[in-house]
C-alpha positions in Angstrom: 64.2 110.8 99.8 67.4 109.7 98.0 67.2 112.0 95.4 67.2 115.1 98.5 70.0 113.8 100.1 72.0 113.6 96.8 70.7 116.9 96.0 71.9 117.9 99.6 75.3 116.8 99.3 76.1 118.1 96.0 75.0 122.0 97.5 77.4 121.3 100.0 80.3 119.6 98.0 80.1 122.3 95.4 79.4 125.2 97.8 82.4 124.1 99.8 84.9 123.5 96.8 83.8 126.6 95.0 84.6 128.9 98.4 87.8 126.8 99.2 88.9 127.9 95.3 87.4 131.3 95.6 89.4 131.7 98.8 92.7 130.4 97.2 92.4 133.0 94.1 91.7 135.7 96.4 94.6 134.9 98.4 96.9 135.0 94.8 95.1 138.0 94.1 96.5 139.9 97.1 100.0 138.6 95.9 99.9 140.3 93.2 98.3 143.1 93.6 101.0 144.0 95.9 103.1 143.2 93.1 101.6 145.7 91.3 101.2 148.8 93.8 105.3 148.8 94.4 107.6 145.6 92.7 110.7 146.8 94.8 109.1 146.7 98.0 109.2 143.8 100.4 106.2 141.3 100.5 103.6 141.8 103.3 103.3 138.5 103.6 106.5 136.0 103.2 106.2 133.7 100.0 106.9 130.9 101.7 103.8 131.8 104.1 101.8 132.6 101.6 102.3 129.1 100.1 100.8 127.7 103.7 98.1 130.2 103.7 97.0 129.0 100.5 96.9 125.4 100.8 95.0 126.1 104.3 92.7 127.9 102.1 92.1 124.6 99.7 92.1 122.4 102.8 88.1 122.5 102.2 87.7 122.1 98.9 89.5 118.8 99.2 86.8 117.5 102.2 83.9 119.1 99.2 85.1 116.8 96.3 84.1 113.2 98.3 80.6 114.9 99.4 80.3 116.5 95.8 80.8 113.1 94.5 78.5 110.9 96.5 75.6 113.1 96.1 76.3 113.1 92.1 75.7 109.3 92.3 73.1 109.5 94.4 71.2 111.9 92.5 72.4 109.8 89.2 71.4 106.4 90.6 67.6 108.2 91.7 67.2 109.7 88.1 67.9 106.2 86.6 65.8 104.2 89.0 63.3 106.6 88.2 63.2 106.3 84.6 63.4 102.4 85.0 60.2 102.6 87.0 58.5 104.6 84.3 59.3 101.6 81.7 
């Protein structure tokens, strides 16, 4: 049983710190693509919103690194019970 709930929460941790990141690039992706299409035009977006739009973005990666980490032990501490029990 603990070895599905570690299992569990590392899905979730790494699912919601790999969108979070995903999310972020994207984000500096549109930046400068627009760049790109026309340097001497003005931003869509200001740069200092941008900067808050991309933090926002991270804002769940941050909650997914605790969950990532508690299920890592829990499925650690289940493997290593596991093989003790083997012994």
């Amino acid at each position: 049983m603990k070895r599905a709930i570690g299992l569990m929460l590392l899905l979730v941790g790494l699912t919601l710190c790999a969108g979070s990141a995903f999310l972020a690039i994207q984000e500096i992706g549109s930046l400068y693509s627009g760049l790109l299409d026309d340097p001497l035009a003005d931003p869509d977006v200001p740069e200092k919103e941008r900067k808050d739009r991309i933090l926002v973005r991270l804002i769940p990666g941050a909650v997914g690194v605790p969950v990532l980490l508690v299920g890592t032990v829990m499925l650690k501490t289940s493997r290593i019970k596991k093989r003790a029990r083997r012994r």
